[in-house]
C-alpha atoms as an extended CHARMM CRD file, in Angstrom:
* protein
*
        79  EXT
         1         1  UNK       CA            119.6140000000       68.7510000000       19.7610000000  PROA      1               0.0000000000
         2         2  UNK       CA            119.6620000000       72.2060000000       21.4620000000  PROA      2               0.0000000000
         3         3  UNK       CA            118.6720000000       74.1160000000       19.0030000000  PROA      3               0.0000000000
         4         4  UNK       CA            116.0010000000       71.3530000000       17.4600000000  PROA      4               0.0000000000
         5         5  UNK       CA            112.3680000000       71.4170000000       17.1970000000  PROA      5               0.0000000000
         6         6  UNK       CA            110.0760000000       69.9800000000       20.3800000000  PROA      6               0.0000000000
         7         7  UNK       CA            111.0650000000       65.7350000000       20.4880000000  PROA      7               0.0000000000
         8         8  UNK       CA            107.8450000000       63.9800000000       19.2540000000  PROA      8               0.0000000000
         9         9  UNK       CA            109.2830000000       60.9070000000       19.2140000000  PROA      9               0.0000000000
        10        10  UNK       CA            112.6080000000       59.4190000000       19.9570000000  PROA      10              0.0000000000
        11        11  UNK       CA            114.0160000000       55.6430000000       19.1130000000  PROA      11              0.0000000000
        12        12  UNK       CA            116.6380000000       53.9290000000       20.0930000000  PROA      12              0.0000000000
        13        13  UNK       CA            118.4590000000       55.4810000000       16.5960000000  PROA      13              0.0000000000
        14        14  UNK       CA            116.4000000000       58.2510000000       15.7460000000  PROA      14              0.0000000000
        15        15  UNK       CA            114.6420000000       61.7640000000       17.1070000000  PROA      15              0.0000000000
        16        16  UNK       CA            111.4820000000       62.9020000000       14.9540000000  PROA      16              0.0000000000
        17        17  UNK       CA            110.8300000000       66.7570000000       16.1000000000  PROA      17              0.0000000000
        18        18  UNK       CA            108.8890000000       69.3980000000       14.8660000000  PROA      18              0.0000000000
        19        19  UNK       CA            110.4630000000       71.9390000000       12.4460000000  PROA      19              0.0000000000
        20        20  UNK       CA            111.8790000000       74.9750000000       14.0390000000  PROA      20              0.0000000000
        21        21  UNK       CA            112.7680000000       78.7570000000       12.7490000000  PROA      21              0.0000000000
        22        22  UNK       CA            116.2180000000       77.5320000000       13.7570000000  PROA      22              0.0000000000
        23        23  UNK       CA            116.2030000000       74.6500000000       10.7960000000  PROA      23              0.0000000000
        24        24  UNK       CA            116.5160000000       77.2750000000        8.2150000000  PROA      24              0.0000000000
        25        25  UNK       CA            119.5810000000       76.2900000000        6.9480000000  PROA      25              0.0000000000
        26        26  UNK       CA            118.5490000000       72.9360000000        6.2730000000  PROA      26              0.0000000000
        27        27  UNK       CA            115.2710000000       73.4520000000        4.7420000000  PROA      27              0.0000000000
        28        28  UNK       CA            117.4790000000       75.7340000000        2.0220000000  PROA      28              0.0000000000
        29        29  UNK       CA            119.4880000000       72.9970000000        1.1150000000  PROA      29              0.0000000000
        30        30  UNK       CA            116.3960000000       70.6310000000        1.0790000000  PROA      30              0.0000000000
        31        31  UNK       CA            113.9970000000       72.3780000000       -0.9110000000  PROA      31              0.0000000000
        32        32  UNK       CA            116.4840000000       73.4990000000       -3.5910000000  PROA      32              0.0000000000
        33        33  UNK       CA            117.8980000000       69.8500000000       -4.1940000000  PROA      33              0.0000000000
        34        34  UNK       CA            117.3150000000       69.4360000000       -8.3180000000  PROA      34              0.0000000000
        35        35  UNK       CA            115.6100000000       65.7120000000       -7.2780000000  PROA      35              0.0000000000
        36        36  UNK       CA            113.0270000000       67.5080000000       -4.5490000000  PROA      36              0.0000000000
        37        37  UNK       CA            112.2010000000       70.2090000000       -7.3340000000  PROA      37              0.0000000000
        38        38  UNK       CA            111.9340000000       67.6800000000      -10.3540000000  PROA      38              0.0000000000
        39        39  UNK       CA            109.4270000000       64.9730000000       -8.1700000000  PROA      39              0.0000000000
        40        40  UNK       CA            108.1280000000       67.3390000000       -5.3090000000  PROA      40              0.0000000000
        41        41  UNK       CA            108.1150000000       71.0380000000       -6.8540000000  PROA      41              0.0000000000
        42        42  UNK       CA            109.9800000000       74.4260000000       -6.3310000000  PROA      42              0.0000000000
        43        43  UNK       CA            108.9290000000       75.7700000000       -3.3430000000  PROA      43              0.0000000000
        44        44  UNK       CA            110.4450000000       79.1590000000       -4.1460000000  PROA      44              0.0000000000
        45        45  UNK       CA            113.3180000000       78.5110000000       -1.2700000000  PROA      45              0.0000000000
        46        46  UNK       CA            115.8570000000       80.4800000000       -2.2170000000  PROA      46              0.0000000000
        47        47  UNK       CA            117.3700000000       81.7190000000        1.0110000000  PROA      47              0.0000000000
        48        48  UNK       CA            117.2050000000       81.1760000000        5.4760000000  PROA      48              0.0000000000
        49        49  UNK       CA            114.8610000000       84.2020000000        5.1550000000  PROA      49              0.0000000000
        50        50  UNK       CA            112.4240000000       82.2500000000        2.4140000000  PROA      50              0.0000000000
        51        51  UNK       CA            113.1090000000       79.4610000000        4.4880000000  PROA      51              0.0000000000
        52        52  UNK       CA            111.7360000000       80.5120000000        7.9200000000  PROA      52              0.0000000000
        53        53  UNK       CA            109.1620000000       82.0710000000        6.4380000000  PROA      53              0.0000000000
        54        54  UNK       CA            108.1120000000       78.7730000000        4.7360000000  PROA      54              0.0000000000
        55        55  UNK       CA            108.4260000000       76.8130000000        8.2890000000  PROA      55              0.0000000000
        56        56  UNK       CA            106.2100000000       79.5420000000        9.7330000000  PROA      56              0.0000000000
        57        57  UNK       CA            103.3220000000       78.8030000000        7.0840000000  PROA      57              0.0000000000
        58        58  UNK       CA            103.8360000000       75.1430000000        6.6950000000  PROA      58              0.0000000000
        59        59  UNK       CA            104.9260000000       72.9460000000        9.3040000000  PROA      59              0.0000000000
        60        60  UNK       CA            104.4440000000       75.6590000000       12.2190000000  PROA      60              0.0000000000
        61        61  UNK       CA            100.8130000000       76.2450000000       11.4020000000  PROA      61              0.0000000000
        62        62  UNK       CA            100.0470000000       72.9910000000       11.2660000000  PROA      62              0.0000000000
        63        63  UNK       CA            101.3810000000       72.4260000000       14.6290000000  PROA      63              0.0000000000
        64        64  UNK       CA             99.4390000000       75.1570000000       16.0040000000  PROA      64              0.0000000000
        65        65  UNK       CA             95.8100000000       74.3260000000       14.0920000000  PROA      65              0.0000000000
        66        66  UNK       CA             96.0200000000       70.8630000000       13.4880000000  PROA      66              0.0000000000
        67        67  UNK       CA             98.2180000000       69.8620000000       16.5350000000  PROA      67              0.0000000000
        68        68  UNK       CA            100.3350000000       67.5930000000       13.8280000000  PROA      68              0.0000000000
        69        69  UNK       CA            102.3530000000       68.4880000000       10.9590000000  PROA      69              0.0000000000
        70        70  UNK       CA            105.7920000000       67.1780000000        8.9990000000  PROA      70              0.0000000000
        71        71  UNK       CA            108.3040000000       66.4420000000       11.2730000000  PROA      71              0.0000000000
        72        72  UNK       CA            112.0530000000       66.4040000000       10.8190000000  PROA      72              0.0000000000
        73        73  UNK       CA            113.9870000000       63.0310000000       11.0480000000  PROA      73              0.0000000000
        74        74  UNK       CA            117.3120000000       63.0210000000       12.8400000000  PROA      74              0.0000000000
        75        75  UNK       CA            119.9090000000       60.6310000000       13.7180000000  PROA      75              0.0000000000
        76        76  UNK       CA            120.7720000000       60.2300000000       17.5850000000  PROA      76              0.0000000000
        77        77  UNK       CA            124.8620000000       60.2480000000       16.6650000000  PROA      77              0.0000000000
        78        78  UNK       CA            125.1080000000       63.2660000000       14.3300000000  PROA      78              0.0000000000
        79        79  UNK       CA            121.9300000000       65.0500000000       13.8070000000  PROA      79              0.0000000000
């Protein structure tokens, strides 16, 4: 979990941390799934650059204004 988001919360199972620049790569490969477009919407994710910058204005900002915002869901034995 080095290079995850601050730990909000932590189970015996899980982490739940805040989105970082650093999960780009995931964040590509969430946003362009064909189910998250068809029931969520395109986000117009296309790359790690679109990607960061989308963390930045989403999840980031919310952290910052709202002192809440999504948070990413990990399991403890693989991420």
């Amino acid at each position: 979990m080095s290079d995850a988001g601050e730990i909000v919360l932590s189970t015996a199972r899980l982490f739940l941390t805040r989105f970082a620049p650093a999960d780009a790569p995931f964040v590509v490969r969430l946003v362009t799934d064909p189910d998250w477009i068809r029931y969520i919407g395109d986000r117009g994710v296309r790359t790690e650059s679109d990607a960061r910058a989308y963390l930045e204005r989403g999840p980031i900002a919310m952290y910052a204004s709202h002192g809440f915002g999504l948070w990413r869901v990990a399991r403890r034995e693989d991420g």
